[in-house]
FIDOLO-940868 format. One line per field, with one value per atom (N, C-alpha, C): x, y, z; atom name. Coordinates in Angstrom, 3 decimals, always signed. Atoms other than C-alpha are relative to their C-alpha. Example, Ala and Ser with C-alpha at 12.3 -4.5 7.8 and 13.67 -1.06 7.14 Angstrom:
<rs>
X +0.890  +12.300  +0.900  -0.820  +13.670  -0.770 $
Y -1.190  -4.500  +1.200  -1.190  -1.060  +1.090 $
Z +0.000  +7.800  +0.000  -0.060  +7.140  +0.730 $
a N  CA  C  N  CA  C $
</rs>
This chain:
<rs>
X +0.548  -108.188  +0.553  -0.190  -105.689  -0.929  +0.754  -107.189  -1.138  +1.612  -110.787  +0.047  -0.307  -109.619  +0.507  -0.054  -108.032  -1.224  +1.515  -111.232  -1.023  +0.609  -113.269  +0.053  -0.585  -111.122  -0.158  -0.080  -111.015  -1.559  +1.360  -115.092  -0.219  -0.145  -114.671  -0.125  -0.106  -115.647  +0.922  -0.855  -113.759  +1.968  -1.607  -110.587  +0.102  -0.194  -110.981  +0.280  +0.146  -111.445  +1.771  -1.331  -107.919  +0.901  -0.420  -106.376  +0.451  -0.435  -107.146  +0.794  -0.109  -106.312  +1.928  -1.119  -102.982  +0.788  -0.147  -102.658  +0.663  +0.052  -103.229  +1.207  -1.227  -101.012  +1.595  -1.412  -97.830  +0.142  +0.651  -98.514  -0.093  -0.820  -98.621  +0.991  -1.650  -95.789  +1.042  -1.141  -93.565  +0.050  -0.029  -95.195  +0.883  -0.887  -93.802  +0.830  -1.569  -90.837  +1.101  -0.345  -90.110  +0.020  +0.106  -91.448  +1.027  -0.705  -89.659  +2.010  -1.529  -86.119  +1.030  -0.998  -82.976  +0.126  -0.140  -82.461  +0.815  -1.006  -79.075  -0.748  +0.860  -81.140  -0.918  +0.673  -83.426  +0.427  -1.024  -80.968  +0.305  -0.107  -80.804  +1.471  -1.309  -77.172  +0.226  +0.336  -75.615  +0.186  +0.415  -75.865  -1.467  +1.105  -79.400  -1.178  +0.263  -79.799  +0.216  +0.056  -78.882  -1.178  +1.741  -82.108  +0.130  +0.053  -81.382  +0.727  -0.473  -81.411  +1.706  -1.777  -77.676  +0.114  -0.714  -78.067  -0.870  +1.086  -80.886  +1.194  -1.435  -78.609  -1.079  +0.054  -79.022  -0.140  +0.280  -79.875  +0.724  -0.642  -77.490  +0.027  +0.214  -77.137  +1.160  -1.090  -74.589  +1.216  -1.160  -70.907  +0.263  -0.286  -70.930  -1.570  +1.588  -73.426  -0.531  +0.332  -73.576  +0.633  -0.950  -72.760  +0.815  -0.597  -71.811  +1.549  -1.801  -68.490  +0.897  -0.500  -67.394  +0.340  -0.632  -65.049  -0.308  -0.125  -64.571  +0.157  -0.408  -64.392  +0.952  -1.387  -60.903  +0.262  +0.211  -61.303  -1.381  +1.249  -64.387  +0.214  -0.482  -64.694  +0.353  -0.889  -62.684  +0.316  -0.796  -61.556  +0.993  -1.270  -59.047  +0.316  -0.396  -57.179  -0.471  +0.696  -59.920  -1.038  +0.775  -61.813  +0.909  -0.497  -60.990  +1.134  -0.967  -58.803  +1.576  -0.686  -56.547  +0.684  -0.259  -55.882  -1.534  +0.751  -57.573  -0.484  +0.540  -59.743  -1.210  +0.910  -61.952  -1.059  +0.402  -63.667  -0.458  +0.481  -64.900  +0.958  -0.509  -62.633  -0.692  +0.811  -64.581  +1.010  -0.508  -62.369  -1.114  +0.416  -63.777  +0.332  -0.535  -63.491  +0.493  -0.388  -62.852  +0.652  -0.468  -61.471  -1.083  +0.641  -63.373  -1.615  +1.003  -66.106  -0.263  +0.600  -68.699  -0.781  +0.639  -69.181  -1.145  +1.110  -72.087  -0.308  +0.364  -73.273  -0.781  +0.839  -74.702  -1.386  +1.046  -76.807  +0.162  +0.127  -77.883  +0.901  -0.559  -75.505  +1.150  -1.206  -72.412  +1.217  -1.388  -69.162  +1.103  -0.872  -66.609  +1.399  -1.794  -63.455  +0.394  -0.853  -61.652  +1.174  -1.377  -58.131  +0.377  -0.835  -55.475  +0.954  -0.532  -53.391  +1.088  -1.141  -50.010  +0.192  +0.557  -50.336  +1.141  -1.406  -47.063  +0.217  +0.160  -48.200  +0.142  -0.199  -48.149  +0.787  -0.534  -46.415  -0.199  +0.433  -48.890  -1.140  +0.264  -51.113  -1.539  +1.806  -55.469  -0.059  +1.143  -57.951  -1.039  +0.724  -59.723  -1.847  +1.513  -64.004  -0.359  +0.506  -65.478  -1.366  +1.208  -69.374  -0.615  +0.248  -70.794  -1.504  +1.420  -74.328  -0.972  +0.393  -74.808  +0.853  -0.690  -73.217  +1.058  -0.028  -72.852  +0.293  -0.821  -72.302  +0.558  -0.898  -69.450  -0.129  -0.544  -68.603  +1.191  -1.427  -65.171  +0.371  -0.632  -64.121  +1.360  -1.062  -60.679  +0.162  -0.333  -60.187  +1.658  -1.539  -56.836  +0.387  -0.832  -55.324  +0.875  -1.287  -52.452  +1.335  -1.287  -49.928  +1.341  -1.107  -46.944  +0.793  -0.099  -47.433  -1.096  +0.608  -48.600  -1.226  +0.581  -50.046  -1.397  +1.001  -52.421  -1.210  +0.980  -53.742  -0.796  +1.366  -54.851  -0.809  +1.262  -56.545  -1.056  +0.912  -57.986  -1.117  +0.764  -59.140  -0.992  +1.260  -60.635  -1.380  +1.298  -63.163  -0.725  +0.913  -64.647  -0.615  +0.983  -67.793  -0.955  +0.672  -68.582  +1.017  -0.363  -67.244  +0.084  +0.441  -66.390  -0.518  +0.886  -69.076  -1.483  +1.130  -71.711  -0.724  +1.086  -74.999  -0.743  +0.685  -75.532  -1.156  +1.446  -78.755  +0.694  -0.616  -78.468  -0.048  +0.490  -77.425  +0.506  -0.419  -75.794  +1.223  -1.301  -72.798  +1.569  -0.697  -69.774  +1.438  -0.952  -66.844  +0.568  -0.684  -64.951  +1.253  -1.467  -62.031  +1.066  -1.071  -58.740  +0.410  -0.579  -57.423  +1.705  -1.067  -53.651  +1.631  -0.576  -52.079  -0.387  +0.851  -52.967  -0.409  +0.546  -54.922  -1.618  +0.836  -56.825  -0.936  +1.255  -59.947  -0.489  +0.480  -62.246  -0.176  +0.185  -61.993  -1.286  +0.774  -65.016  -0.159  +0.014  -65.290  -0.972  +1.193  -68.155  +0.036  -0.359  -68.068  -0.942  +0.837  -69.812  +0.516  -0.202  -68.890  +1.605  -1.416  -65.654  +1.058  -0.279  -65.246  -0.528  +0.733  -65.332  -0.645  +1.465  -68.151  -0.039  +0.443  -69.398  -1.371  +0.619  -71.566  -1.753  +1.100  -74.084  -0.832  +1.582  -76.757  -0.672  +0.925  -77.330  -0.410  +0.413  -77.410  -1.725  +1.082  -80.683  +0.148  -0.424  -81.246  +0.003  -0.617  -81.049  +1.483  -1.004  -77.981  +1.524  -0.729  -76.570  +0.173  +0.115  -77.563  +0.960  -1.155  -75.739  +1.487  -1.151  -72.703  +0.518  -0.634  -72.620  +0.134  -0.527  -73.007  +1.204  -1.375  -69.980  +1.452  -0.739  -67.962  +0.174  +0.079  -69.031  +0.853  -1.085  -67.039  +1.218  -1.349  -64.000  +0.119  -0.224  -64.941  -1.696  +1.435  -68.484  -0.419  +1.259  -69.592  +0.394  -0.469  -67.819  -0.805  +0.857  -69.570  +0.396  -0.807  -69.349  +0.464  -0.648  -68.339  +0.615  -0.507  -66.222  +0.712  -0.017  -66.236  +0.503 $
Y -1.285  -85.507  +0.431  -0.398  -84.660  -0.726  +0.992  -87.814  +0.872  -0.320  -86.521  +1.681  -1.541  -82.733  -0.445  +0.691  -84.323  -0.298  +0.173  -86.277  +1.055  -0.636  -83.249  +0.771  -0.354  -81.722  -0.560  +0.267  -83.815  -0.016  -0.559  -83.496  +1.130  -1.017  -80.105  -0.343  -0.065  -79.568  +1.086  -0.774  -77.099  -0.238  +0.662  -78.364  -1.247  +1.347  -81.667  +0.454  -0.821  -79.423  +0.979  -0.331  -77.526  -0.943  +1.165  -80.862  -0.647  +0.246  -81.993  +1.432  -1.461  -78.405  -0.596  +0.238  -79.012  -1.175  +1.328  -82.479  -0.006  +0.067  -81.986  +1.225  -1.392  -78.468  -0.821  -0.026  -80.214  -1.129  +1.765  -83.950  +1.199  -0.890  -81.158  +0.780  -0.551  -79.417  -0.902  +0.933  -82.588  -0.991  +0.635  -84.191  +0.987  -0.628  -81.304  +0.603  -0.210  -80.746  -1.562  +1.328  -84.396  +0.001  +0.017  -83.844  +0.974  -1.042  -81.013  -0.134  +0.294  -81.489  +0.401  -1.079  -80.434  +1.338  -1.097  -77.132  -0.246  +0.452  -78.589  -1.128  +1.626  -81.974  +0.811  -0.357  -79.958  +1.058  -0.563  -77.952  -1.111  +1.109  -79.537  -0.076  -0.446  -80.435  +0.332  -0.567  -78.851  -0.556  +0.934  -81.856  -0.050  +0.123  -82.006  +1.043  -0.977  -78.778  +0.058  -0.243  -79.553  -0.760  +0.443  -79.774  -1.321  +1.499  -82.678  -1.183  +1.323  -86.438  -0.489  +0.091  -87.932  -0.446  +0.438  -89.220  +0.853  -0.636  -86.594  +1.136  -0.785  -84.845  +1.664  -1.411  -81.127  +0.845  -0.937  -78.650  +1.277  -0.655  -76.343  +1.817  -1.110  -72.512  +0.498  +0.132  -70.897  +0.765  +0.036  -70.501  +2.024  -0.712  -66.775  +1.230  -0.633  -63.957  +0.820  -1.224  -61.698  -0.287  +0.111  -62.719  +1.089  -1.139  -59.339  +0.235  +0.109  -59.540  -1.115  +1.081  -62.951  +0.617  -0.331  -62.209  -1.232  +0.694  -65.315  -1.783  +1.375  -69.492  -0.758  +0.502  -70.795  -1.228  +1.862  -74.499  -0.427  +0.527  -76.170  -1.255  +1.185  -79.666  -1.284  +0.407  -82.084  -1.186  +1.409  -85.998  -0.528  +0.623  -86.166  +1.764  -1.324  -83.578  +0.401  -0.222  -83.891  +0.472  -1.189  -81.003  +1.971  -1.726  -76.746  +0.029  -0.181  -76.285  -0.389  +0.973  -79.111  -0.716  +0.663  -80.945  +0.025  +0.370  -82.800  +1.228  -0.756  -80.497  -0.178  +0.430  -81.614  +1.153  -1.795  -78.070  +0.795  -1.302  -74.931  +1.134  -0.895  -71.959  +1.246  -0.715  -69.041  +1.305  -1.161  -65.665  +1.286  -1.804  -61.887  +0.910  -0.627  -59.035  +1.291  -1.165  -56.862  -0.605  +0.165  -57.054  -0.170  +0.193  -58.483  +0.032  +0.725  -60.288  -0.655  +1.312  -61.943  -1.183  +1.510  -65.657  -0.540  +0.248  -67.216  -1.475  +1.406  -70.812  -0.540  +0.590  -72.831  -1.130  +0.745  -74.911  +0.108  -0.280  -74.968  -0.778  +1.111  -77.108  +0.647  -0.121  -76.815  +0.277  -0.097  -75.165  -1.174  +0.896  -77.826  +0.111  +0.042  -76.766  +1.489  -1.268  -73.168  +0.516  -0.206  -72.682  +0.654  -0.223  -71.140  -1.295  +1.306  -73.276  +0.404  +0.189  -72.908  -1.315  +1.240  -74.738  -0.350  -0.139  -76.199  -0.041  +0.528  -76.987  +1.656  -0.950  -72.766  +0.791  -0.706  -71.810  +1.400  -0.985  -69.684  -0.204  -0.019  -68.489  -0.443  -0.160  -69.575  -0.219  +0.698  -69.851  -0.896  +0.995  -72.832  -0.321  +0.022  -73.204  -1.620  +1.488  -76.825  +0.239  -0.098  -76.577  -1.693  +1.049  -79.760  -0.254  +0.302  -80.746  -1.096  +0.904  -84.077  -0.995  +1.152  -87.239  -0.118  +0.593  -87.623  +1.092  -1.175  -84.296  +1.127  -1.180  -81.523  +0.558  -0.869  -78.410  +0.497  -0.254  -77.131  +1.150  -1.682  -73.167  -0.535  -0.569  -72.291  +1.544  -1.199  -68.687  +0.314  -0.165  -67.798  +0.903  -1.419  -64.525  -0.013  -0.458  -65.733  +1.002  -0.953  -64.223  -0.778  +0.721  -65.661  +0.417  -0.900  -62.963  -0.795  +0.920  -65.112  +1.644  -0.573  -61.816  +0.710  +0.186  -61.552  -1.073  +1.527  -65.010  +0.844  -0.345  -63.321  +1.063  -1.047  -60.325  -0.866  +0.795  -62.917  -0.846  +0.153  -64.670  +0.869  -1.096  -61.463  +0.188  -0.612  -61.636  -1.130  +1.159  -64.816  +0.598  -0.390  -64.467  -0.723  +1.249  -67.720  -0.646  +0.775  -69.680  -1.486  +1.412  -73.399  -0.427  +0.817  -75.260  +0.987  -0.842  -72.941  -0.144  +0.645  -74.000  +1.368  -1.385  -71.490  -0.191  +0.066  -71.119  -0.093  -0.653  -70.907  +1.341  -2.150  -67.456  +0.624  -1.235  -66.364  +0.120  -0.487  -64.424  -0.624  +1.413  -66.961  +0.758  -0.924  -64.217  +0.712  -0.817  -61.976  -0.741  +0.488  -62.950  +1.080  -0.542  -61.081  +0.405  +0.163  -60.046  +0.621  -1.002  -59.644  -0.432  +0.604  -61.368  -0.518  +0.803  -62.590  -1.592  +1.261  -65.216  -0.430  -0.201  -64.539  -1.002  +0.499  -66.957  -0.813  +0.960  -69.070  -1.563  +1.129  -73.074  -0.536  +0.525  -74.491  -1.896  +1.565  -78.510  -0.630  +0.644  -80.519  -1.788  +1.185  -84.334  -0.452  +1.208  -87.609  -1.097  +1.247  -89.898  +0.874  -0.599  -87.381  -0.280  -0.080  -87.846  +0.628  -1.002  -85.193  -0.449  +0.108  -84.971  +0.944  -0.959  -83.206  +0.528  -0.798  -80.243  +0.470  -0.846  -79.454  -0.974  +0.085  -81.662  -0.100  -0.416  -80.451  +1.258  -1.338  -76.892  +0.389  -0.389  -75.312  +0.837  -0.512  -74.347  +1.239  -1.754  -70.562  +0.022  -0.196  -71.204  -0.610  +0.930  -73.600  +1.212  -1.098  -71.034  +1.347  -1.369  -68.369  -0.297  +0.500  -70.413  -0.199  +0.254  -71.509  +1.369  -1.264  -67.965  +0.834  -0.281  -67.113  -1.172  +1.056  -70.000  +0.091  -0.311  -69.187  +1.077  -1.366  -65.889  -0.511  +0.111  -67.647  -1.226  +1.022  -70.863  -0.309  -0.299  -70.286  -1.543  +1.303  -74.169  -0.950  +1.352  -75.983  -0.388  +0.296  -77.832  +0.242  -0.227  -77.410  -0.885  +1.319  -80.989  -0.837  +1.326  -83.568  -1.018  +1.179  -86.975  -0.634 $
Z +0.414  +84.685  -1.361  +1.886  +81.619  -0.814  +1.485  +79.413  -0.192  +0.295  +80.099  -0.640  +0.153  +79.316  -1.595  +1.661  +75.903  -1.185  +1.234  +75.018  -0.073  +0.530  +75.435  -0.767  +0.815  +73.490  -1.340  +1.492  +70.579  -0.266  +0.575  +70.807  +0.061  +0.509  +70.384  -2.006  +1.424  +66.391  -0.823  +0.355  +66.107  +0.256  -0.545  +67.949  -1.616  +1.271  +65.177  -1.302  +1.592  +62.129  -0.131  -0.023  +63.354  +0.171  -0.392  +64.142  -2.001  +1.285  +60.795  -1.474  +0.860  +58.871  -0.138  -0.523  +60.617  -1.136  +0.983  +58.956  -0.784  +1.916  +55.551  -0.239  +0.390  +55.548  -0.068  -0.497  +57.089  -0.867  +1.364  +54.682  -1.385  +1.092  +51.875  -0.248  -0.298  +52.802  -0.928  +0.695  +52.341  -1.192  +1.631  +49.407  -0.962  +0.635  +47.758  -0.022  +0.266  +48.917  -0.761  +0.596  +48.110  -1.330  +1.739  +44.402  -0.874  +0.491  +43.915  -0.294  +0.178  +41.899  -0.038  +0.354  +42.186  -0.798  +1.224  +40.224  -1.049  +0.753  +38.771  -0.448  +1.043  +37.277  -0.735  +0.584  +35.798  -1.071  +0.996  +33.902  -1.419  +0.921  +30.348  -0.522  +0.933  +28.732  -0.874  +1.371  +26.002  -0.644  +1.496  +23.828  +0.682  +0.551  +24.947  -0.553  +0.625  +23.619  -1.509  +1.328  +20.175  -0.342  +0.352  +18.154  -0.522  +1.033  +15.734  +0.763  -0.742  +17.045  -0.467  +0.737  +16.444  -1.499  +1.042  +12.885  -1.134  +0.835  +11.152  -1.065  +1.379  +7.499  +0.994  -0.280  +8.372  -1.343  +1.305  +6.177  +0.309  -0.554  +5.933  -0.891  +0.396  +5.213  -0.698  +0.816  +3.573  +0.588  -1.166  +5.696  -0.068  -0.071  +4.701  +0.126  -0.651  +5.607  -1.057  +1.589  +2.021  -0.605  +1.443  -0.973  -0.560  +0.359  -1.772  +0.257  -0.110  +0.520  -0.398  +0.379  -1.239  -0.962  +1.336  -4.450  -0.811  +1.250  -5.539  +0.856  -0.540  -4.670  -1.036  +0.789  -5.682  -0.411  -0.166  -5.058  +0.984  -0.550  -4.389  +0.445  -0.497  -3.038  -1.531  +1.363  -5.439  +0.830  +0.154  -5.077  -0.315  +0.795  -7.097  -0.919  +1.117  -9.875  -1.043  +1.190  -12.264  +0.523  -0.539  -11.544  -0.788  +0.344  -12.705  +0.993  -1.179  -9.868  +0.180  +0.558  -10.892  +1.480  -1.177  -7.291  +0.724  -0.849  -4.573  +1.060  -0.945  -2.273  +0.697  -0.392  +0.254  +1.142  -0.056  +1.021  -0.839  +1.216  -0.304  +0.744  -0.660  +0.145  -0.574  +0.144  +0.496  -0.313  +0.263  -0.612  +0.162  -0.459  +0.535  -1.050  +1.109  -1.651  +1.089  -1.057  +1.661  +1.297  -1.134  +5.322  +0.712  -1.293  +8.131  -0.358  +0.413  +5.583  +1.302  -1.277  +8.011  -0.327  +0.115  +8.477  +0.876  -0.677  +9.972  +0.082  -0.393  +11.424  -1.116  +0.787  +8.975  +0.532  -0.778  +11.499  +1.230  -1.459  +14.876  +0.390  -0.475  +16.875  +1.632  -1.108  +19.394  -0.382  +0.746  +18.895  +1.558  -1.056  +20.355  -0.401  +0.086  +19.071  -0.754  +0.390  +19.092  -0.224  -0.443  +18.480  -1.045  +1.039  +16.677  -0.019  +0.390  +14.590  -0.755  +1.262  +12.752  -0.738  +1.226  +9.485  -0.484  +0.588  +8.762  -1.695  +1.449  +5.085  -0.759  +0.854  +4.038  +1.117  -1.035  +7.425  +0.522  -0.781  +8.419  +1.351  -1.573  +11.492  -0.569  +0.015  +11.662  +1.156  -0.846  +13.658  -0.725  +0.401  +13.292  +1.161  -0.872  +14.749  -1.108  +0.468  +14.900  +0.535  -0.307  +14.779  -0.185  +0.793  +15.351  +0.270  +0.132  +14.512  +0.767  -0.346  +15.900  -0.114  -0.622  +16.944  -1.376  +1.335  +12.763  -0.460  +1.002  +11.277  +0.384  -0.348  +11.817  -1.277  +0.888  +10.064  +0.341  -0.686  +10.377  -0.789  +0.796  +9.178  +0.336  -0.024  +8.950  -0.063  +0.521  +9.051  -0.084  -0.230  +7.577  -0.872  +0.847  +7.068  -0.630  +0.992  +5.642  -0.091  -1.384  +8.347  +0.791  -0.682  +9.776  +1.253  -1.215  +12.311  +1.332  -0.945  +15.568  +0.704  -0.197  +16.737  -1.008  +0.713  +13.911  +0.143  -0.146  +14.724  +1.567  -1.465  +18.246  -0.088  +0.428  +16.460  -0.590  +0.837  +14.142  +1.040  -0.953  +17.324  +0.774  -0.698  +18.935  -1.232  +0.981  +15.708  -0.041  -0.094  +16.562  +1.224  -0.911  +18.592  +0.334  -1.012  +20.109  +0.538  -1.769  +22.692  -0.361  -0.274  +22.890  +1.307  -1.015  +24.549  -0.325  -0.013  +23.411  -1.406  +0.854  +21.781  -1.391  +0.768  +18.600  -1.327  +1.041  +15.935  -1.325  +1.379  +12.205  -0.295  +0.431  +10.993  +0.747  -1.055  +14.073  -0.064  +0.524  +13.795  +0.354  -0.293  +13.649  +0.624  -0.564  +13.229  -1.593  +0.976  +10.733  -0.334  +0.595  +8.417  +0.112  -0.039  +9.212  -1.219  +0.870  +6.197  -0.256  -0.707  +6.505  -0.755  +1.617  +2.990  -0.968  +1.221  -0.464  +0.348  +0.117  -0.622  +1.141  -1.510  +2.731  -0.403  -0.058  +3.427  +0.888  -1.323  +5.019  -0.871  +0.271  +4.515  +0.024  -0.772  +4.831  -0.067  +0.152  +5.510  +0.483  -0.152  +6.067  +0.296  -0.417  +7.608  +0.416  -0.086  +8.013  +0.712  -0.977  +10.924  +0.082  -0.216  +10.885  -1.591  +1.292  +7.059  -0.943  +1.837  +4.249  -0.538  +0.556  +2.537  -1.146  +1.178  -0.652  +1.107  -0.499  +1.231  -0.963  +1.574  -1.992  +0.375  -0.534  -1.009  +1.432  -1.392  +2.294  +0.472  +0.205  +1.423  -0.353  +0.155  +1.354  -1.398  +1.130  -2.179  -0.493  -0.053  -1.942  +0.295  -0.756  -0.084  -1.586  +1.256  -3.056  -1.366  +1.048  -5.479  -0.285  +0.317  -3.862  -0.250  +0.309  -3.768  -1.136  +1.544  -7.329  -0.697  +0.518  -8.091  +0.209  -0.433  -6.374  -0.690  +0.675  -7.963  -1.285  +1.672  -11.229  -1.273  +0.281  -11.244  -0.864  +0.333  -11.684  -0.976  +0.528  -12.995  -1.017  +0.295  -15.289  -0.172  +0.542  -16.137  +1.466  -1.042  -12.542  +0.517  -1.044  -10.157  +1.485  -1.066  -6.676  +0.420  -0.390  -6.130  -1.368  +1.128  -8.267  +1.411  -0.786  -6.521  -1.321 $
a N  CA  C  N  CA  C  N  CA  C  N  CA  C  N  CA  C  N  CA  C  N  CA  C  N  CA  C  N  CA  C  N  CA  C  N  CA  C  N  CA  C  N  CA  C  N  CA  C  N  CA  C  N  CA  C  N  CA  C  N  CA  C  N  CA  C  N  CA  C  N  CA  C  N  CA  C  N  CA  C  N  CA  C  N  CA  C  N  CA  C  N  CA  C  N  CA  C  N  CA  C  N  CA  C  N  CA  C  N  CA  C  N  CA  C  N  CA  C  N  CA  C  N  CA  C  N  CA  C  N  CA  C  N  CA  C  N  CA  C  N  CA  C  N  CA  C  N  CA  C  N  CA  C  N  CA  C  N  CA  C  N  CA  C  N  CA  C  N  CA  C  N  CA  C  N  CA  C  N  CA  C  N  CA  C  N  CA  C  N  CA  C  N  CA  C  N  CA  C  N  CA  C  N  CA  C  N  CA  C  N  CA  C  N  CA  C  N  CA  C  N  CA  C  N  CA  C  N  CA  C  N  CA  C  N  CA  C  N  CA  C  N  CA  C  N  CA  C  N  CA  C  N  CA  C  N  CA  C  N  CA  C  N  CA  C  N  CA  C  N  CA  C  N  CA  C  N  CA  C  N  CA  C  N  CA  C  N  CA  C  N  CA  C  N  CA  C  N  CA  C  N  CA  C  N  CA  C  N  CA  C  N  CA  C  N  CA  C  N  CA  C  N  CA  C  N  CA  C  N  CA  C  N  CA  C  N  CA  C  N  CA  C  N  CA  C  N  CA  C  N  CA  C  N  CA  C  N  CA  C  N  CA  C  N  CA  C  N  CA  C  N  CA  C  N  CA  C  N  CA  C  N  CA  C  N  CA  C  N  CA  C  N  CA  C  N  CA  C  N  CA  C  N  CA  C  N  CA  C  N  CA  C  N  CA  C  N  CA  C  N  CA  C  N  CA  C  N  CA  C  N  CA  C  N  CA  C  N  CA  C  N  CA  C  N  CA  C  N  CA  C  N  CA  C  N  CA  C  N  CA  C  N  CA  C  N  CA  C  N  CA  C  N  CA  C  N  CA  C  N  CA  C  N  CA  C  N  CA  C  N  CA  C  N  CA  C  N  CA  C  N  CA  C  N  CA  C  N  CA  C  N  CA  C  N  CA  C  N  CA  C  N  CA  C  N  CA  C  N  CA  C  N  CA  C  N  CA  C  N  CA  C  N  CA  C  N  CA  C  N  CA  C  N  CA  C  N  CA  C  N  CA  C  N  CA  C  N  CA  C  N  CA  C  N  CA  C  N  CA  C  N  CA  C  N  CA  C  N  CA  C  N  CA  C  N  CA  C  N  CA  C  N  CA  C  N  CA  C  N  CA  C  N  CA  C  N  CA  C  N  CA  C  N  CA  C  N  CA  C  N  CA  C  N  CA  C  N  CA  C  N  CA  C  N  CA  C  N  CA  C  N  CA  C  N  CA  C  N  CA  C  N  CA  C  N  CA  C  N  CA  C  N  CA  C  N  CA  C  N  CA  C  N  CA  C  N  CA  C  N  CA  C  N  CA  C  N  CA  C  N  CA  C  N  CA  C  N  CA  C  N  CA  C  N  CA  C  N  CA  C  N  CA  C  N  CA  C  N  CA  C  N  CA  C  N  CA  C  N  CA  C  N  CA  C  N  CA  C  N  CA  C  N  CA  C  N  CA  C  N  CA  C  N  CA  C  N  CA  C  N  CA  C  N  CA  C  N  CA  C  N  CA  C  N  CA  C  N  CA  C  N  CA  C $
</rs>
């Protein structure tokens, strides 16, 4: 009696049509729970968040945010002692004409290195920010007040306003220079496989422009590089 109560059942058209409804609902169900990926895998890393592949030159902006608060560039990047400056300098040091001048990212990339640093070479306090671009090109600030006060270095730190491990744009606000003895400034260094570099042809040429105009102050015919 069940079987025959079954098969009239499944000739029921309506029983077959819920039978199959059934089916297809619960068979779509688990196709896509199956398809469906982790939330954490689908999260991208933050190197695959930097825009540029590992070996593309960058175009870069210029390490400070207004020309206006720059006074003056003291030493530009240099090879040797034949150059204005009269020594090797593999950098641009950027000088302020005020307190708590603001610096800014020159390219999109990843900050991977934040610290303060006592410099045994003028035996004073920085903070040092490593922005790096890609597999192939870093930038490297120094901010240095030019303090030998360790507690300066952690004000100087409260004026940075990024994070290591954190993916930032061009242009976005990097941090303020302390100013807190003569000489105050920001280093800036530029690298190629983790080797200094002359910076001037990867500047965007507004950016180049404003620089040499700031350089010029002190030094009217220099270049910004002698290799």
């Amino acid at each position: 009696m069940r079987g025959k109560t079954l098969e009239n059942l499944c000739r029921n058209p309506w029983i077959r049509f819920l039978i199959l409804f059934l089916f297809f609902l619960i068979f779509g169900m688990v196709g896509c729970h199956s398809d469906r990926k982790n939330p954490i895998e689908e999260k991208e890393s933050p190197d695959e968040e930097i825009a540029l592949p590992d070996t593309t030159p960058p175009t870069l902006l210029t390490p400070y945010q207004s020309q206006t608060q720059m006074a003056s560039i003291n030493e530009a990047y240099s090879e040797s002692r034949d150059c204005p400056w009269g020594f090797k300098h593999q950098g641009i040091d950027f000088f302020p004409n005020q307190d708590l001048a603001m610096f800014q990212t020159v390219s999109r990339g990843k900050i991977t290195r934040l610290e303060r640093f006592y410099n045994d070479v003028n035996k004073k306090w920085q903070v040092n920010v490593e922005l790096r671009i890609n597999d192939m090109y870093v930038v490297r600030y120094a901010f240095e007040s030019m303090s030998s006060n360790p507690a300066h270095a952690d004000t100087q730190m409260a004026h940075i306003f990024v994070q290591e491990g954190q993916i930032v744009s061009p242009g976005q606000d990097l941090g303020r220079l302390l100013v807190r003895g003569e000489y105050a400034h920001v280093d800036f260094g530029f690298f190629k496989n983790n080797v200094p570099i002359c910076p001037e042809p990867y500047f965007t040429p507004q950016a180049r422009d404003s620089i040499l105009v700031i350089l010029h102050r002190k030094y009217p015919e220099a270049s910004l590089c002698y290799e």
